[in-house]
N, C-alpha and C positions, 0 to 999 in steps of 0.2 A: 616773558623771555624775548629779546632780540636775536635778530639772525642775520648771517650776512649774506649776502646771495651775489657770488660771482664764479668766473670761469673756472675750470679745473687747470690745476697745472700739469704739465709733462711728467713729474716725478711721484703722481698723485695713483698710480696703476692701482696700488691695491686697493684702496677707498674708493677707487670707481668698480671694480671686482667686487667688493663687497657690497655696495648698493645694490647694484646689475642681479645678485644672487639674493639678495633678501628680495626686491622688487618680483622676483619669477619665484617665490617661495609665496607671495600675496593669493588670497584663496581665487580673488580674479586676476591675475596674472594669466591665464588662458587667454580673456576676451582683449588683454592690451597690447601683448606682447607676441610675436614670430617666433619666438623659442620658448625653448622649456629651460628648466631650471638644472636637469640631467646634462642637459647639451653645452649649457655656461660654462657648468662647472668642470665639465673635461676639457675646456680650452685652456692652453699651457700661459706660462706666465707671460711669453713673446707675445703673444696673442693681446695680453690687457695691455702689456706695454704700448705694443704699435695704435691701439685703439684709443690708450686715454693721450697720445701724441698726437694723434688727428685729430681731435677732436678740442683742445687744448686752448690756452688763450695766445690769441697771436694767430691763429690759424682761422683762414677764411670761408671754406669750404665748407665748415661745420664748428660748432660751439657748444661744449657740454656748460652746463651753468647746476650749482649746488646749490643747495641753501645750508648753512652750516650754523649749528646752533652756539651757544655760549661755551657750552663744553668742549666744544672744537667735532663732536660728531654730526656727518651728515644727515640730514633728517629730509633732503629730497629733491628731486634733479629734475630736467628735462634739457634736450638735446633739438637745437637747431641744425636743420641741414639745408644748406644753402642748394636749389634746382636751378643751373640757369637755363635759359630759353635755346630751346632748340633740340637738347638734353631728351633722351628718354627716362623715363619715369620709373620708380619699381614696380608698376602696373604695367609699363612697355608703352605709357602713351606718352606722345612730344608735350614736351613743359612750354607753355605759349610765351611767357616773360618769365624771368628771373627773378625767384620766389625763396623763402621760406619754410621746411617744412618739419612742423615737431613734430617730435618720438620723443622715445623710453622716458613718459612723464611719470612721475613716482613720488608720493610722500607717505613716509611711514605713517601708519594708521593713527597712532598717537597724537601725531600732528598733523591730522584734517579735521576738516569744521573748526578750527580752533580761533579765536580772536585773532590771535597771529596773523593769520593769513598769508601762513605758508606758500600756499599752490598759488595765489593769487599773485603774491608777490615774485614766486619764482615765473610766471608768465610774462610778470609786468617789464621783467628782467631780460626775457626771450624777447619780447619784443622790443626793449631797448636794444638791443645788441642787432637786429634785425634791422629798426630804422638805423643807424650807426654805420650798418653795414652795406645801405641805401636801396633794400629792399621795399617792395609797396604792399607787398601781397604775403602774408603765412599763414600756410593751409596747417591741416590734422587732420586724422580718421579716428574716428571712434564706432565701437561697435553696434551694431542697433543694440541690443539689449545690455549693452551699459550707460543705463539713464542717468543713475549719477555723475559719473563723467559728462556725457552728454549735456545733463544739465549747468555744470560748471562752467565748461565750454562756451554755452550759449551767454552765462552771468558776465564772463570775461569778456564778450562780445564777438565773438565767434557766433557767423550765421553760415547754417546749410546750403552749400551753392546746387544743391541737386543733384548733385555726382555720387555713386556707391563704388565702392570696391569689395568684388567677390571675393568670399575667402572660399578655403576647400570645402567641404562639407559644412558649410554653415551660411548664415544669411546675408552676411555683410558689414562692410564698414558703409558710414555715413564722411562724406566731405565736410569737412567744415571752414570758413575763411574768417580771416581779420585783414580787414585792409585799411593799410597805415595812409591817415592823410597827413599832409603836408602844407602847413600850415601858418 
């Protein structure tokens, strides 16, 4: 199966709504995600709208990118957010230069591990739209005890710069960086 892997459009609200709630329905959706699956789902439809507009093609600031299968269903996302420098963090710390940072990475179960190379392909995606975007640097957190992830991470070239971020009653995210060279 081919897939095509690009932005979300503006008028796409439900299909990102729908992702968004299978993705927080995933049995480790706890260690990826800041919400629960309860809290998505009581958010009103204004709520998806304004969210899959920001984040939309055309829009700078952040970039949701799909991977959309033959059938036309989404099989799995990730979300670049553009930090620029100077910028407080969602950790409260100052962003040193003008960076990249993925979230809500997602591929329905079916399609990981797969030949395809779904996730891989949707990162490869993230980071074209990153260099495009004339960024150097895209970070991600992953949790310590999600070694799968972690491990993908690291396959895609993602290396640990050292940094953790606390979570509440748990052990941590792990930093992780890609730095785009130029070339």
């Amino acid at each position: 199966m081919t897939h095509l892997f690009r932005s979300i459009r503006p008028d796409e609200w439900r299909q990102v709504k729908e992702l968004r709630l299978d993705a927080l329905r995933d049995p480790v959706a706890h260690l990826a995600f800041l919400e629960t699956y309860e809290d998505a789902a009581a958010k009103s439809d204004a709520f998806w709208q304004d969210r899959t507009a920001g984040a939309a093609v055309g829009v700078v600031e952040r970039q949701q990118i799909v991977a959309v299968g033959e059938d036309g269903g989404w099989v799995g996302t990730v979300t670049v957010l553009v930090e620029e420098a100077g910028e407080r963090d969602w950790l409260g710390k100052t962003v040193g230069r003008t960076q990249g940072h993925l979230v809500g990475v997602f591929v329905r179960p079916e399609h990981r591990g797969t030949e395809a190379g779904v996730t891989r392909a949707l990162f490869d995606a993230a980071l074209a739209w990153s260099w495009e975007a004339g960024l150097e640097r895209v970070r991600l957190f992953v949790h310590e005890r999600n070694g799968r992830a972690e491990a993908f991470y690291r396959k895609a070239g993602f290396l640990p710069t050292g940094e953790t971020a606390p979570m509440p009653g748990d052990t941590g995210e792990l930093e992780l960086e890609f730095v785009i060279t130029r070339g």
